[in-house]
N, CA, C and O atoms as a Tinker XYZ file with bonds, in Angstrom:
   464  protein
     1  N    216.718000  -28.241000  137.365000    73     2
     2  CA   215.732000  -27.328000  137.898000    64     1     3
     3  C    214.385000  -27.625000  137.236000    63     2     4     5
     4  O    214.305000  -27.585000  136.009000    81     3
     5  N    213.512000  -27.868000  137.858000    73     3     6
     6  CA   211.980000  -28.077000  137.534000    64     5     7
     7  C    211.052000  -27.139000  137.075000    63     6     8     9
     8  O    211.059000  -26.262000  137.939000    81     7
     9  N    210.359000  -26.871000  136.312000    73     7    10
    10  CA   209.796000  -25.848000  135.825000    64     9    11
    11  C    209.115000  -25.272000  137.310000    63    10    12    13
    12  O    208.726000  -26.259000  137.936000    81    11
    13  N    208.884000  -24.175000  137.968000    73    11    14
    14  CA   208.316000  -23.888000  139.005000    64    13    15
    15  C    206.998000  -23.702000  139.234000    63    14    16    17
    16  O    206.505000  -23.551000  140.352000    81    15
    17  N    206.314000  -23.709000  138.032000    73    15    18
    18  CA   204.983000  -24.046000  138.108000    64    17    19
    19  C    204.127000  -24.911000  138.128000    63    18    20    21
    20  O    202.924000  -24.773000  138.352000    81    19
    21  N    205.070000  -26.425000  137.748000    73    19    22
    22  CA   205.156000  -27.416000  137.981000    64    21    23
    23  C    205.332000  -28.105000  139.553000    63    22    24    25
    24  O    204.844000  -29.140000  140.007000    81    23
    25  N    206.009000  -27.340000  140.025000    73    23    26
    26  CA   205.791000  -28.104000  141.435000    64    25    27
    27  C    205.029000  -27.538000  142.208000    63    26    28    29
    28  O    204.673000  -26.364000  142.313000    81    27
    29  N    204.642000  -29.045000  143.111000    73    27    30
    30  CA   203.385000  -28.648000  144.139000    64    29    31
    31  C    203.314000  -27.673000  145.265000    63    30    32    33
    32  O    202.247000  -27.106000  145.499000    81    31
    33  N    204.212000  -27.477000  145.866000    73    31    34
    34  CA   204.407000  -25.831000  146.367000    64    33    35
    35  C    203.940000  -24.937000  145.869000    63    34    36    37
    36  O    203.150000  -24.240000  146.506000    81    35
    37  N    204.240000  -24.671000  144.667000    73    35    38
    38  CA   203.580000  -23.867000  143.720000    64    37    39
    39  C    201.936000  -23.871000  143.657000    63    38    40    41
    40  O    201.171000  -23.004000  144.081000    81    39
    41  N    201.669000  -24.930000  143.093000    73    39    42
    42  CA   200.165000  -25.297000  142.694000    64    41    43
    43  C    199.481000  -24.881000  144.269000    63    42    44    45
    44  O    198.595000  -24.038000  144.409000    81    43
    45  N    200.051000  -25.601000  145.293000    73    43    46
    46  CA   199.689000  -25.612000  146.481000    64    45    47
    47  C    199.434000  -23.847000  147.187000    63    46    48    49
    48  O    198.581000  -23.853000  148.073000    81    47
    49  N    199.940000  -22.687000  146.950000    73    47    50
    50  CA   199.642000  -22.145000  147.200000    64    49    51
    51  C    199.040000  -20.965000  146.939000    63    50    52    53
    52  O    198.555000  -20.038000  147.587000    81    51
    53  N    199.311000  -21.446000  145.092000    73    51    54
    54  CA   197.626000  -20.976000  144.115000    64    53    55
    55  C    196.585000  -21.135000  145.100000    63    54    56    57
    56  O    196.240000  -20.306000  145.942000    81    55
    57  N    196.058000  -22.450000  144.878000    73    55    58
    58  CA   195.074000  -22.677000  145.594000    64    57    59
    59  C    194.732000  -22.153000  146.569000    63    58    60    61
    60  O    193.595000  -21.702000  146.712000    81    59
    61  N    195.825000  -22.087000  147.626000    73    59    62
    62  CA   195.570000  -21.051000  149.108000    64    61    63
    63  C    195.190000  -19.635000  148.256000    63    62    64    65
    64  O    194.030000  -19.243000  148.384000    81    63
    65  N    196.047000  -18.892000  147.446000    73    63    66
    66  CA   195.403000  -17.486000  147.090000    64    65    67
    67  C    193.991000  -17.517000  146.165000    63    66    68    69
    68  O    193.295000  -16.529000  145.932000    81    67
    69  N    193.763000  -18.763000  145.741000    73    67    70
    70  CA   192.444000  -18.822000  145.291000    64    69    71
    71  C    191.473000  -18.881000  146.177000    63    70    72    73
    72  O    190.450000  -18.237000  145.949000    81    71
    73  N    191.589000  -19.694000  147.421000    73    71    74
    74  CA   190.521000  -19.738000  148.387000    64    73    75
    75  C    190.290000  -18.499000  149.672000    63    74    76    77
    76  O    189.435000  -18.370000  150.549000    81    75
    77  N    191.608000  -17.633000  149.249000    73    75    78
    78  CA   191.993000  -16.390000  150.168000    64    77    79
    79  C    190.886000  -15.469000  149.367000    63    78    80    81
    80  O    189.957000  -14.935000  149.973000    81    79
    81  N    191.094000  -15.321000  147.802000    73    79    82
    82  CA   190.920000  -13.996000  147.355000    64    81    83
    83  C    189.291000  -14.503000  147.040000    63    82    84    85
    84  O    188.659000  -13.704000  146.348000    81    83
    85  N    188.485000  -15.855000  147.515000    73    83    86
    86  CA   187.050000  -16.216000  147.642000    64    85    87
    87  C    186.574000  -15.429000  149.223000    63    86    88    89
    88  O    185.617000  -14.680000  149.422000    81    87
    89  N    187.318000  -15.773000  149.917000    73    87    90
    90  CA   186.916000  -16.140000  151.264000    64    89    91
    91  C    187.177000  -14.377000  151.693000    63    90    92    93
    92  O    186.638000  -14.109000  152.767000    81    91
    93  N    187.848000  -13.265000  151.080000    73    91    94
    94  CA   187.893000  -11.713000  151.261000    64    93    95
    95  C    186.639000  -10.955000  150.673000    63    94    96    97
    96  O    186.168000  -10.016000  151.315000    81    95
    97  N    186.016000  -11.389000  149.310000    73    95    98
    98  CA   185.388000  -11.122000  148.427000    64    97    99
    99  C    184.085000  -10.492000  149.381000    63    98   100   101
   100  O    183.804000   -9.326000  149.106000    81    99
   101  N    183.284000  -11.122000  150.442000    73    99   102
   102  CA   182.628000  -10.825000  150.852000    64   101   103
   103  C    182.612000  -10.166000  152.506000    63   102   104   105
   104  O    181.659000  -10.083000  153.282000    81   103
   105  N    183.951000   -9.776000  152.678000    73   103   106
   106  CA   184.549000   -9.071000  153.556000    64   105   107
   107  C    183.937000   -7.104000  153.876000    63   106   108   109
   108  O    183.958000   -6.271000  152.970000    81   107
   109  N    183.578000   -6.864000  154.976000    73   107   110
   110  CA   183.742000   -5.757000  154.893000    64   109   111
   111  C    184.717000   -4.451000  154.077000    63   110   112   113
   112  O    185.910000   -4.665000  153.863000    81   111
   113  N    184.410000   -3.817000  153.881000    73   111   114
   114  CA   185.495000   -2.583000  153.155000    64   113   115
   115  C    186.471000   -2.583000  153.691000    63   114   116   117
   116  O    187.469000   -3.028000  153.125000    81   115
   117  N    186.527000   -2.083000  154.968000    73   115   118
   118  CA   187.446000   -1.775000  155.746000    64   117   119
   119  C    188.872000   -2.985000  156.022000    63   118   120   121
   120  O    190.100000   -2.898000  156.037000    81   119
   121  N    187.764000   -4.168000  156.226000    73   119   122
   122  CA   188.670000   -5.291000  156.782000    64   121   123
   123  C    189.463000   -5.922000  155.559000    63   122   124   125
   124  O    190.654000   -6.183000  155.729000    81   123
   125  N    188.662000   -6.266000  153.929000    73   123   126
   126  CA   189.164000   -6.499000  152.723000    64   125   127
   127  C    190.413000   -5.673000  152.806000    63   126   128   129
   128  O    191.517000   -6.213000  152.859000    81   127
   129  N    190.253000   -4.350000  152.818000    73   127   130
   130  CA   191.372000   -3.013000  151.963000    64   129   131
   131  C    192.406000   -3.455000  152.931000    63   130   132   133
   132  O    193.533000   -3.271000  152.470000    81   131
   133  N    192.400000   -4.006000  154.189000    73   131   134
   134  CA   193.690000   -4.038000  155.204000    64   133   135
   135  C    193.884000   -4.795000  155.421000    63   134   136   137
   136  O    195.061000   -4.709000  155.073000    81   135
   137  N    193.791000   -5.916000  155.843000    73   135   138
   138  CA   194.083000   -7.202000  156.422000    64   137   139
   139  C    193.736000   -8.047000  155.374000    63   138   140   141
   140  O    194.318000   -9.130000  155.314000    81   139
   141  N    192.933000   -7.777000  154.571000    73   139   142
   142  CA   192.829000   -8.656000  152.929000    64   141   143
   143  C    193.671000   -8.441000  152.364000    63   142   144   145
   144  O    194.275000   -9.367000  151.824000    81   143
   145  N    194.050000   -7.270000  152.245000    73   143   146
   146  CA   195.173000   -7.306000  150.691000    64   145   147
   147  C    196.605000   -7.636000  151.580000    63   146   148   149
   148  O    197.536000   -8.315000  151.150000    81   147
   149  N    196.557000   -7.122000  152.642000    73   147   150
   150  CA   197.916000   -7.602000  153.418000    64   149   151
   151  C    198.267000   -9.583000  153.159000    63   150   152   153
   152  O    199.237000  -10.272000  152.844000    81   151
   153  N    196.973000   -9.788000  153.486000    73   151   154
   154  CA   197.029000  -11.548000  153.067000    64   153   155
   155  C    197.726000  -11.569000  152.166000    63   154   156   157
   156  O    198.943000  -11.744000  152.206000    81   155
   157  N    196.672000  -11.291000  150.667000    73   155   158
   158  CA   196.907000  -11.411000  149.419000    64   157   159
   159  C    198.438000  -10.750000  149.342000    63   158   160   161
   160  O    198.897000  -11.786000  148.862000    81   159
   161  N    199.446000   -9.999000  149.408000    73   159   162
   162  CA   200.446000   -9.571000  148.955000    64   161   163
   163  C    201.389000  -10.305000  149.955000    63   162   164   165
   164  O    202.477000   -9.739000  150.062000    81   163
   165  N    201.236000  -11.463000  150.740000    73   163   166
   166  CA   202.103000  -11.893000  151.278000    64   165   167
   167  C    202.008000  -13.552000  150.986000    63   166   168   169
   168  O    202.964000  -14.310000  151.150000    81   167
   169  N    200.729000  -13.952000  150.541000    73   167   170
   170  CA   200.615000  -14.757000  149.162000    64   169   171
   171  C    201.280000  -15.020000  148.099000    63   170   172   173
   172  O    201.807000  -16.066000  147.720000    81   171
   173  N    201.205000  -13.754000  147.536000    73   171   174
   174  CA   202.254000  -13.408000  146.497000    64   173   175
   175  C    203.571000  -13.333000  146.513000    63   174   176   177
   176  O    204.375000  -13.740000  145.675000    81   175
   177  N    203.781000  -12.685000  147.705000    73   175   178
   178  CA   205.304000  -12.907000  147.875000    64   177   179
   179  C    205.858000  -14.056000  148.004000    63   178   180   181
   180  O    206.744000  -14.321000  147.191000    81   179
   181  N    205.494000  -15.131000  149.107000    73   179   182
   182  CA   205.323000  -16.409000  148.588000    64   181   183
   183  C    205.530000  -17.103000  147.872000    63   182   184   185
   184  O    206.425000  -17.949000  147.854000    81   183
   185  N    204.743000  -16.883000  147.138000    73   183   186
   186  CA   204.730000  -17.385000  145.363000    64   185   187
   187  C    205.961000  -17.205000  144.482000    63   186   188   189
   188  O    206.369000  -18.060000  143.695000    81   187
   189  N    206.669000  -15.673000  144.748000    73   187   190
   190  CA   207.986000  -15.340000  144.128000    64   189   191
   191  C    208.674000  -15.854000  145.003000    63   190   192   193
   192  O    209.472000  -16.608000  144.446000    81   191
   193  N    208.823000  -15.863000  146.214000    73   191   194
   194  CA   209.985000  -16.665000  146.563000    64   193   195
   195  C    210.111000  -17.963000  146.349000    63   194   196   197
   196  O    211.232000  -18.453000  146.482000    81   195
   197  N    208.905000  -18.869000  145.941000    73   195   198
   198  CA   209.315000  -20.562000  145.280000    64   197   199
   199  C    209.694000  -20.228000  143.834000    63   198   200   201
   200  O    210.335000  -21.057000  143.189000    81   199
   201  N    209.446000  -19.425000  143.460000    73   199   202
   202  CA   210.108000  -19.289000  142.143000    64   201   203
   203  C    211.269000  -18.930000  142.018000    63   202   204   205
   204  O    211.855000  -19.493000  141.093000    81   203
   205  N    212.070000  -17.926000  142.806000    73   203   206
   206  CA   213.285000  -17.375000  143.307000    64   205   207
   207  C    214.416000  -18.753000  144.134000    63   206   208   209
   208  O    215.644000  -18.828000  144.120000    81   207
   209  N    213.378000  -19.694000  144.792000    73   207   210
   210  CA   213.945000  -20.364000  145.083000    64   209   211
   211  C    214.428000  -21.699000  144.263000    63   210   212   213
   212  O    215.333000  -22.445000  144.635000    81   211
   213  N    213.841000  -21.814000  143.371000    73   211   214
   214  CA   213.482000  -22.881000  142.248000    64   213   215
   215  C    214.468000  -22.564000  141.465000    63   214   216   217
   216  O    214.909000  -23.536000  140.851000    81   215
   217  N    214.967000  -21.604000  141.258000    73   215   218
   218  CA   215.579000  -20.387000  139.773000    64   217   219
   219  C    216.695000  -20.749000  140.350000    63   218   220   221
   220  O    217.585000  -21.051000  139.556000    81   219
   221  N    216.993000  -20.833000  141.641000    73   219   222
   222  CA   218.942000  -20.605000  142.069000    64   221   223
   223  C    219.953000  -22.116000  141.898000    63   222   224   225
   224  O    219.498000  -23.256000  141.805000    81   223
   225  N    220.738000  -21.903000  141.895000    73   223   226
   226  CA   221.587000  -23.069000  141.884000    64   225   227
   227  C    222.493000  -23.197000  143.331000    63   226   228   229
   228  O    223.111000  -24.205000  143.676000    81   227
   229  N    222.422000  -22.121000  143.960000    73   227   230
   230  CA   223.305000  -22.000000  144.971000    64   229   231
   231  C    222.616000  -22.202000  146.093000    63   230   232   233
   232  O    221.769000  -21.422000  146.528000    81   231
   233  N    223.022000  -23.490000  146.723000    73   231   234
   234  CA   222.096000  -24.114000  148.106000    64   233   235
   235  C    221.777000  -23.160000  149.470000    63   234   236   237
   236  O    220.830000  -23.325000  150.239000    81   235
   237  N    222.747000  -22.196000  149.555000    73   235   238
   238  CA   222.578000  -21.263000  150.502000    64   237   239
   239  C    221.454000  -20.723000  149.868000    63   238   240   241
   240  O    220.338000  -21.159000  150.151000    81   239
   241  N    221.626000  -19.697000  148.924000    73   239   242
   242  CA   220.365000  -19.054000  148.294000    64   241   243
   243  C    219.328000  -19.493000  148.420000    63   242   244   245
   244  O    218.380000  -18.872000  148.901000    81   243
   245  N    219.283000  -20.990000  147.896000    73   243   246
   246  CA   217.699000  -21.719000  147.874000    64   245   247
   247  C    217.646000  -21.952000  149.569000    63   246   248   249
   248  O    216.534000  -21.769000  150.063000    81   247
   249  N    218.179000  -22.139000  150.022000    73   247   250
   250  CA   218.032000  -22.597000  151.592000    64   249   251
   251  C    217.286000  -21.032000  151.713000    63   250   252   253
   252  O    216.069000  -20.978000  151.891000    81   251
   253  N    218.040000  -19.874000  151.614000    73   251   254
   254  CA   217.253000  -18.487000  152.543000    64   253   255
   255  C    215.925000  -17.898000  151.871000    63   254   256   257
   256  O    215.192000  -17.032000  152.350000    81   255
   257  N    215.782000  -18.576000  150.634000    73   255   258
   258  CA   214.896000  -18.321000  149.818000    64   257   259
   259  C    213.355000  -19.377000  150.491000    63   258   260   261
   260  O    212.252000  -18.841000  150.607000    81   259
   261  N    213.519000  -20.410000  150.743000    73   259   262
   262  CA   212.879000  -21.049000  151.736000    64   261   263
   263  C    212.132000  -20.741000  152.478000    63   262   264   265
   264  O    210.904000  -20.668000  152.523000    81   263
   265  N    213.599000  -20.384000  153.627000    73   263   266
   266  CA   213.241000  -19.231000  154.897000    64   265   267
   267  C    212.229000  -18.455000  154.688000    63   266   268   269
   268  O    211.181000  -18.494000  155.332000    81   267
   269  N    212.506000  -17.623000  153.680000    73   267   270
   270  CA   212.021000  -16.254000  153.508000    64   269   271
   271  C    210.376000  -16.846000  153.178000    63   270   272   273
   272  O    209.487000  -16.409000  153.908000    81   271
   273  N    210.005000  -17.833000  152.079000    73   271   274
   274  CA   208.370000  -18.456000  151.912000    64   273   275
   275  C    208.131000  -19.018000  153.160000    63   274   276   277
   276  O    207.020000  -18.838000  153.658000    81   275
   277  N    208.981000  -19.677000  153.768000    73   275   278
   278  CA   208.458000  -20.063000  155.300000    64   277   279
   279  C    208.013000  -18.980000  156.166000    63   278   280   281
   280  O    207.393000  -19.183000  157.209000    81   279
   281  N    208.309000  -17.908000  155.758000    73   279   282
   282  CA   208.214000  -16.575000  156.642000    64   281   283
   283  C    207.174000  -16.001000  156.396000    63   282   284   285
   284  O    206.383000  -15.678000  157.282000    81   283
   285  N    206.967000  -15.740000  154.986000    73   283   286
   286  CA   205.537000  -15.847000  154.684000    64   285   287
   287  C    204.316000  -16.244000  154.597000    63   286   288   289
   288  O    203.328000  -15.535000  154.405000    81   287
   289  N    204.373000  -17.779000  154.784000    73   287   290
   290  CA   203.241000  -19.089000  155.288000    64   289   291
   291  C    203.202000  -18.160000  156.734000    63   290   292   293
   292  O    202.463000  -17.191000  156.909000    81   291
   293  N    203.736000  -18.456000  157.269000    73   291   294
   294  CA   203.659000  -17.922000  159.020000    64   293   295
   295  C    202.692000  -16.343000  158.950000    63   294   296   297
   296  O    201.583000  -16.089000  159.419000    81   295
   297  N    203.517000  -15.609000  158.278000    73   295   298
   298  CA   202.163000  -14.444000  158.268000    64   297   299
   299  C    200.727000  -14.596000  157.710000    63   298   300   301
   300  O    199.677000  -14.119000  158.140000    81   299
   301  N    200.937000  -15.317000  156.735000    73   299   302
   302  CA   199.498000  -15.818000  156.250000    64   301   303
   303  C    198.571000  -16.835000  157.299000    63   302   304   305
   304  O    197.366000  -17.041000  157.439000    81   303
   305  N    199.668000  -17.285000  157.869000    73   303   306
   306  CA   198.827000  -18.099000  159.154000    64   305   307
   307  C    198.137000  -17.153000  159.818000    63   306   308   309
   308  O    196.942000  -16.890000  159.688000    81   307
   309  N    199.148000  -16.505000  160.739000    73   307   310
   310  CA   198.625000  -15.282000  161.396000    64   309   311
   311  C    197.090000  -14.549000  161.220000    63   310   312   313
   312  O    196.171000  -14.554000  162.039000    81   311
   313  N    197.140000  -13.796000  159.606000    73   311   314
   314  CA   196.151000  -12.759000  159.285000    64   313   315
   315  C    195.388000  -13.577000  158.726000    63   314   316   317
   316  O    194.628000  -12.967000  157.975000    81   315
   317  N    195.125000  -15.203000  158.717000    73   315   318
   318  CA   193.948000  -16.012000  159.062000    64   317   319
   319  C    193.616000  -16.215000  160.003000    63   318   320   321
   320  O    192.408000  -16.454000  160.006000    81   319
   321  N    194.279000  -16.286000  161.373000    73   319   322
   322  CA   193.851000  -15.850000  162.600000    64   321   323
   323  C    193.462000  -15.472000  163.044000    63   322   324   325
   324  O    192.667000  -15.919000  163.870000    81   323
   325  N    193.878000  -13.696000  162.709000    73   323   326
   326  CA   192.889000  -12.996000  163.180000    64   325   327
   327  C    191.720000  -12.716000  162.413000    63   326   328   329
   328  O    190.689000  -12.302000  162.944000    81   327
   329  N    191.836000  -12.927000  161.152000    73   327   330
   330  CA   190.450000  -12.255000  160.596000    64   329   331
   331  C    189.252000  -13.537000  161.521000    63   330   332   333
   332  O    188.074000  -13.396000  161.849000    81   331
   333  N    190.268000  -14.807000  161.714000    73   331   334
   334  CA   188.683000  -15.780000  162.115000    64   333   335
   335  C    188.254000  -15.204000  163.740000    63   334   336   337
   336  O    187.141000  -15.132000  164.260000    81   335
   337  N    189.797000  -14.790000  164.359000    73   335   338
   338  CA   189.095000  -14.221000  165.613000    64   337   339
   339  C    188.235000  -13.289000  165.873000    63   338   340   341
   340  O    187.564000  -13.115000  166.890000    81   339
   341  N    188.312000  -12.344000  164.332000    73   339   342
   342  CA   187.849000  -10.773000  164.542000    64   341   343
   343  C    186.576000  -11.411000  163.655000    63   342   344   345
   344  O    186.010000  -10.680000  162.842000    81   343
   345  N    186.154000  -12.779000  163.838000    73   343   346
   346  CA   185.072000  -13.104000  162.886000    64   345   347
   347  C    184.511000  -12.533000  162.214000    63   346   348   349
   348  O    183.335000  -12.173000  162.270000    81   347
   349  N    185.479000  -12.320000  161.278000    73   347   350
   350  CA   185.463000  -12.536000  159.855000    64   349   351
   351  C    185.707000  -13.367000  158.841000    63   350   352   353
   352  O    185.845000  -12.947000  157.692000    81   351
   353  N    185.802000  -14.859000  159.217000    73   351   354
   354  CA   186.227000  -15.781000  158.267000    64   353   355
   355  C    185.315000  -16.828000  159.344000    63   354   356   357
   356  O    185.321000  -16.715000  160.570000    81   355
   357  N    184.755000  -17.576000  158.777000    73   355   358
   358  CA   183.422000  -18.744000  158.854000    64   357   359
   359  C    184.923000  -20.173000  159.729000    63   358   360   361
   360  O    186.098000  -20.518000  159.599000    81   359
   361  N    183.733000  -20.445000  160.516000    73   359   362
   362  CA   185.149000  -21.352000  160.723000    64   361   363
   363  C    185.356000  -23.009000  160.160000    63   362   364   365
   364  O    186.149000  -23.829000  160.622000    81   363
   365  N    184.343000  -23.220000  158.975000    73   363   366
   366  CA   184.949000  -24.078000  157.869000    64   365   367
   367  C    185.391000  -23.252000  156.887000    63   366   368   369
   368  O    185.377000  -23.831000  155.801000    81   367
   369  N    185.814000  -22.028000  156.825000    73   367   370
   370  CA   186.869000  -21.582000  155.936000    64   369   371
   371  C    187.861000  -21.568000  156.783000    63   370   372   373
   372  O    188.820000  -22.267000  156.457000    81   371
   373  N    187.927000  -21.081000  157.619000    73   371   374
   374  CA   189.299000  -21.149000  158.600000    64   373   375
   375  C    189.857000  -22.489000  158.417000    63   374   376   377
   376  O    190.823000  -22.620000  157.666000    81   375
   377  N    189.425000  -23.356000  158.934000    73   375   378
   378  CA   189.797000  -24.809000  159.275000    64   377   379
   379  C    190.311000  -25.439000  157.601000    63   378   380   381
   380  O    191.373000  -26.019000  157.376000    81   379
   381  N    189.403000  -25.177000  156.753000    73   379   382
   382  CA   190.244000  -25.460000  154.891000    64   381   383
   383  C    191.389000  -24.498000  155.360000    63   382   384   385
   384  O    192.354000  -24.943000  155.982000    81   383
   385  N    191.306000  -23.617000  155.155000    73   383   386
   386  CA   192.584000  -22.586000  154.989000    64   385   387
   387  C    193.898000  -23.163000  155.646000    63   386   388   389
   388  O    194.986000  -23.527000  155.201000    81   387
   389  N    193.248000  -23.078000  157.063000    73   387   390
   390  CA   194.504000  -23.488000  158.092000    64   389   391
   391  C    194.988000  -25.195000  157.208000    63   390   392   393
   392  O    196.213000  -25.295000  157.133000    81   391
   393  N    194.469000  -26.024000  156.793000    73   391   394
   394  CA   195.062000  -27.207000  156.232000    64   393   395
   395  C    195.556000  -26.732000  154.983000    63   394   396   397
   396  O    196.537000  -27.333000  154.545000    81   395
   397  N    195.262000  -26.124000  154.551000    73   395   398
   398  CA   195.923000  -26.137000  153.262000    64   397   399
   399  C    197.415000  -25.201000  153.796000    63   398   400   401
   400  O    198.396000  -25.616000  153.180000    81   399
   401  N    197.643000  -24.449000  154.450000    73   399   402
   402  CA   198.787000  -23.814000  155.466000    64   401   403
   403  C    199.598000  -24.896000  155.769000    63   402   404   405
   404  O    200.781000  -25.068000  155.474000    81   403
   405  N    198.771000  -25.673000  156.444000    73   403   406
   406  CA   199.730000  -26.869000  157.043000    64   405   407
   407  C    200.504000  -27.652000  155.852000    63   406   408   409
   408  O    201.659000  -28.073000  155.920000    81   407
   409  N    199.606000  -27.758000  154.726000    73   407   410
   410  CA   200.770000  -28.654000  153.995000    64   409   411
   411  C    201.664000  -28.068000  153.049000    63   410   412   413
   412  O    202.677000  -28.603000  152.599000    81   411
   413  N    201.271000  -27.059000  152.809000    73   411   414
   414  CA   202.309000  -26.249000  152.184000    64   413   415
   415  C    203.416000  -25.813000  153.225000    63   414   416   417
   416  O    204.517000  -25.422000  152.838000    81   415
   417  N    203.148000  -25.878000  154.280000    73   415   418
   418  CA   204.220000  -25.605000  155.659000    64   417   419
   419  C    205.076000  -27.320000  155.572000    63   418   420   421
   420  O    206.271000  -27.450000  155.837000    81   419
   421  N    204.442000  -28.135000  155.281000    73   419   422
   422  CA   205.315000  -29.499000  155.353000    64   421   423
   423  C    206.193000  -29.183000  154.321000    63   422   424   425
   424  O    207.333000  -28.856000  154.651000    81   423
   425  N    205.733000  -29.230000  152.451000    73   423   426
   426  CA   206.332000  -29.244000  151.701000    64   425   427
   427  C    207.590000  -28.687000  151.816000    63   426   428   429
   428  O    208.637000  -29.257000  151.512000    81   427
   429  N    207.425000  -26.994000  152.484000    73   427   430
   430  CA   208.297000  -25.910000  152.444000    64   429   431
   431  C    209.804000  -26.429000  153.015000    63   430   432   433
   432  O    210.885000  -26.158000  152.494000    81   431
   433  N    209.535000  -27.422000  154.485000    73   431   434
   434  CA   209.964000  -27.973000  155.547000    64   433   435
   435  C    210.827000  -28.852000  154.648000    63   434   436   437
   436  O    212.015000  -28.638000  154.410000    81   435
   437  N    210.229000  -29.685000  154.259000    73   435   438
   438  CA   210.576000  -31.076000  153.606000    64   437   439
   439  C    211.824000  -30.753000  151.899000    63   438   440   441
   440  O    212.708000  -31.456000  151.409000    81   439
   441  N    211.206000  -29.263000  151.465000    73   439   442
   442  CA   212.432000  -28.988000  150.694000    64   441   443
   443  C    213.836000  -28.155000  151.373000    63   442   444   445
   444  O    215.013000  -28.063000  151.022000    81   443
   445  N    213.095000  -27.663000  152.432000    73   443   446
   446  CA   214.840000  -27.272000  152.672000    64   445   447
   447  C    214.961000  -28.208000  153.481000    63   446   448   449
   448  O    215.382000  -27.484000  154.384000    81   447
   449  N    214.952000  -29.404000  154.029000    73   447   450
   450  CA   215.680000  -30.515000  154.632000    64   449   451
   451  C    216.964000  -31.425000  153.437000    63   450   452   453
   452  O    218.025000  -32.016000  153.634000    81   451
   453  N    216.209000  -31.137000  152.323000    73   451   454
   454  CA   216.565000  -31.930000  150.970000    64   453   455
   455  C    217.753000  -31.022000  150.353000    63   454   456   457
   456  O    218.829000  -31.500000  149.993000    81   455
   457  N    217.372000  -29.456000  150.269000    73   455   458
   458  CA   218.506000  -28.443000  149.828000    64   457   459
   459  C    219.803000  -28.709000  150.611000    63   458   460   461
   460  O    220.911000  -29.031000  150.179000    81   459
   461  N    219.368000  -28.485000  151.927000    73   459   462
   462  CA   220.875000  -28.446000  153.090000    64   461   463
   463  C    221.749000  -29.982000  153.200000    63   462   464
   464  O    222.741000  -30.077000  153.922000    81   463
């Protein structure tokens, strides 16, 4: 087992909550308190599930543990979506964001191909 902060999944979606919790900062009240922190806490969750998934020994586990960060990339896709539709997000932040989504969506892909 690899230290989990050590792998790029990891690092990889620091970065996404680093460029999330830049790119809210200058957000309306309204739109920050709801659809910002909704980001941010599904970020996070995220984040515990590569660690949750990293931590297990049991391939099912790490396989649904996966799932479950894959499930979360997907909402974070989403409520970058709309905030760029409800323009609120610049659309060279959108377009960084959405890539940095995408490859943390490969990685995610590419470790449970390797678990199963």
């Amino acid at each position: 087992m690899a230290i989990y902060s050590n792998l790029p999944v990891y690092k990889a979606a620091l970065d996404l909550f680093a460029k999330v919790f830049q790119a809210c900062k200058d957000m309306e009240r309204d739109v920050k308190f709801t659809i910002g922190e909704r980001l941010h806490n599904e970020i996070i969750e995220l984040e515990l599930n590569v660690y949750r998934a990293n931590c297990t020994e049991d391939a099912d586990k790490k396989v649904t543990c996966i799932g479950k960060t894959r499930e979360n990339l997907e909402t974070v896709r989403l409520l970058v979506r709309l905030l760029h539709e409800l323009k609120h997000l610049k659309e060279k932040v959108f377009v960084d964001l959405n890539v940095d989504i995408e490859g943390i969506s490969k990685q995610l892909v590419g470790w449970q191909k390797s678990t199963k």
